[in-house]
C-alpha positions as CSV (number, residue, x, y, z in Angstrom):
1,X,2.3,10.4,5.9
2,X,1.5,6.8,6.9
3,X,-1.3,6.6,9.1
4,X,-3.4,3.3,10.5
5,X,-6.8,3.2,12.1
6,X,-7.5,1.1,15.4
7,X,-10.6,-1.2,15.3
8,X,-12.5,-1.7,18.7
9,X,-12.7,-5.6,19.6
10,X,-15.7,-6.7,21.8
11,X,-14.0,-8.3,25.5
12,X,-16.9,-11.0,24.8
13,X,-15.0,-12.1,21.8
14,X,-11.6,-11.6,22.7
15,X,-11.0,-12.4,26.2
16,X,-6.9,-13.4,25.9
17,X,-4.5,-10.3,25.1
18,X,-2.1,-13.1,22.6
19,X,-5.3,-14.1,20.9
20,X,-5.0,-14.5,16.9
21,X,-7.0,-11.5,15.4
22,X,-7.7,-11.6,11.3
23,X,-7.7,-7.4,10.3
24,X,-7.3,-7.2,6.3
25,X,-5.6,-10.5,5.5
26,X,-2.7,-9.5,8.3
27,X,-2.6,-11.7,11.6
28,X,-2.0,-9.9,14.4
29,X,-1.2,-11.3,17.8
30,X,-0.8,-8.7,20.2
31,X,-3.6,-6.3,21.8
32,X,-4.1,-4.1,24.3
33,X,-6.8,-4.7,27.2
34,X,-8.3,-1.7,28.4
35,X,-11.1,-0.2,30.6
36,X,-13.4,0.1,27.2
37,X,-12.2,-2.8,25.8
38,X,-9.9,-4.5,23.1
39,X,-7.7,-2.1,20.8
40,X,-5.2,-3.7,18.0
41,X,-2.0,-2.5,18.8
42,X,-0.9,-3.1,15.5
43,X,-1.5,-0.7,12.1
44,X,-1.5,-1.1,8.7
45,X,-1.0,1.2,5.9
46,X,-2.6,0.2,2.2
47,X,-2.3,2.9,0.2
48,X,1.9,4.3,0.1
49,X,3.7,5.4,-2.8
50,X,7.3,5.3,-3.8
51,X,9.7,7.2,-6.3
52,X,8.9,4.5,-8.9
53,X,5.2,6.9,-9.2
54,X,4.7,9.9,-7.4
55,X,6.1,9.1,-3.8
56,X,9.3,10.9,-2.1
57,X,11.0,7.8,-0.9
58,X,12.7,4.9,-2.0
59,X,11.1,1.7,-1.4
60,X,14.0,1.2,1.4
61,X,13.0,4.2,2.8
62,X,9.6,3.9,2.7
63,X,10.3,0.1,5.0
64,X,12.7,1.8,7.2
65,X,9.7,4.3,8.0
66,X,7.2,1.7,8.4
67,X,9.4,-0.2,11.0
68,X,10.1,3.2,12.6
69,X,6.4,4.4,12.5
70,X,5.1,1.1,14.8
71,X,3.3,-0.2,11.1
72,X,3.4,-4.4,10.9
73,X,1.8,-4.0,7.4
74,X,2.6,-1.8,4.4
75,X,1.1,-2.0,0.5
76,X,3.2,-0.3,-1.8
77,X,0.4,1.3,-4.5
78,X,2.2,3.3,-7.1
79,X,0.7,4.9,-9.7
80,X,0.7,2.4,-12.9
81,X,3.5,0.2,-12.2
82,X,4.5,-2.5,-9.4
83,X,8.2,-2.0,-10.5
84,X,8.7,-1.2,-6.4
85,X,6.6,-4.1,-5.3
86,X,9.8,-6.8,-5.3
87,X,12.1,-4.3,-3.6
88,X,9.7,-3.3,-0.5
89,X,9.2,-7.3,-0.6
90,X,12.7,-7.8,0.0
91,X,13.4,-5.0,2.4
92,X,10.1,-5.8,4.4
93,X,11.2,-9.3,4.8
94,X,14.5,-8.0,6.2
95,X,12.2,-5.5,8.6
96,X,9.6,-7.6,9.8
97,X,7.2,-5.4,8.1
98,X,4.6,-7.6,6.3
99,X,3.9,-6.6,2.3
100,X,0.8,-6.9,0.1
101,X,1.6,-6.1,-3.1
102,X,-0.6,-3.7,-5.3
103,X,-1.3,-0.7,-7.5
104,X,-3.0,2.0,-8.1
105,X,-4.6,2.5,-11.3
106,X,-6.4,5.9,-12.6
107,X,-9.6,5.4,-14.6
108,X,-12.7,7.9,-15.7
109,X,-16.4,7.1,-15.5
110,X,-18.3,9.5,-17.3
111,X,-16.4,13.2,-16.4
112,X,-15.0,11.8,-13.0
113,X,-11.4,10.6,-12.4
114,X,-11.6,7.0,-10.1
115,X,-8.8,5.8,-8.4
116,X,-8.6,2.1,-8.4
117,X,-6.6,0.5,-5.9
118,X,-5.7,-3.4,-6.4
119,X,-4.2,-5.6,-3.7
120,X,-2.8,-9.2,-3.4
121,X,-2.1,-9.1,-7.1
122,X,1.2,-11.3,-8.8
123,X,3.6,-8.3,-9.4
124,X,5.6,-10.3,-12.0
125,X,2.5,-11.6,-14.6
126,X,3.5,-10.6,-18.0
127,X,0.4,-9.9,-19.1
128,X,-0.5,-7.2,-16.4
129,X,3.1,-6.0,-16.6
130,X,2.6,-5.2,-20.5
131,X,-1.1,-3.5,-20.1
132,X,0.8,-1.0,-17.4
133,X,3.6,-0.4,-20.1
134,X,1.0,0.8,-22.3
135,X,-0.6,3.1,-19.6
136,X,2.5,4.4,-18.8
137,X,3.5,4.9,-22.4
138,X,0.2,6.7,-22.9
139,X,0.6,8.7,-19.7
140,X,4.2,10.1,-21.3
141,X,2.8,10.9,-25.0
142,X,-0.1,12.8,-23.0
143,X,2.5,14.8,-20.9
144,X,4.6,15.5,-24.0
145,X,1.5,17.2,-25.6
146,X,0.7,19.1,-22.5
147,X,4.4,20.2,-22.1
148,X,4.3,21.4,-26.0
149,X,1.2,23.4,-25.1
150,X,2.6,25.0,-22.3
151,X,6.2,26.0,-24.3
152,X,4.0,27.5,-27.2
């Protein structure tokens, strides 16, 4: 479910294991020397849901896993809302697991479905909060009509 990807480091850059390392807009202090080289010993998942979209776990849940899972760094994504985002915040804090807040927003270009992912965004503004009311409210009035269709 949560996954991270390590990122070789050159031992000409990085010669000290405590050495601050920039990966995504998380610090990181601690790697791993090795025969080949450098490895970050910390991961990062940006792309989780929760039950406020499409996910199976609580926000709680979801921090609790992270923790357990070795991740330093989560983004909670849901579909169409950042309802979540304050909760993981909280939780995380309590963990030690860093948070980046974002979304994940569908779109179409031409026939094709796009996922949009946005990061580092203010989870509160009004503004944003009101335009994902209206895709979720459009997003319910579709499902409604597919539901009818199906019962008919």
């Amino acid at each position: 479910m949560m996954t991270g990807n390590t990122k070789k480091l050159s031992n000409k850059k990085h010669k000290k294991s405590n050495r601050l390392i920039f990966l995504y807009g998380f610090h990181t202090k601690k790697c791993h020397n090795t025969k080949r080289g450098y490895f970050l010993m910390n991961f990062i998942d940006l792309h989780i849901h929760s039950t406020y979209s499409d996910g199976t776990l609580t926000p709680a849940l979801l921090i609790q896993q992270a923790k357990k899972s070795g991740l330093r760094a989560i983004s909670l994504t849901d579909h169409d809302t950042t309802e979540g985002v304050e909760e993981i915040i909280k939780y995380g804090n309590t963990y030690g697991v860093e948070i980046l807040s974002g979304v994940e927003l569908s779109a179409h270009i031409d026939a094709s479905a796009v996922h949009i992912l946005g990061y580092g965004l203010r989870h509160n503004d009004p503004v944003l909060l009101a335009q994902l009311a209206g895709i979720q409210e459009a997003r319910n009035t579709r499902n409604q009509k597919i539901i009818k269709r199906l019962n008919e």
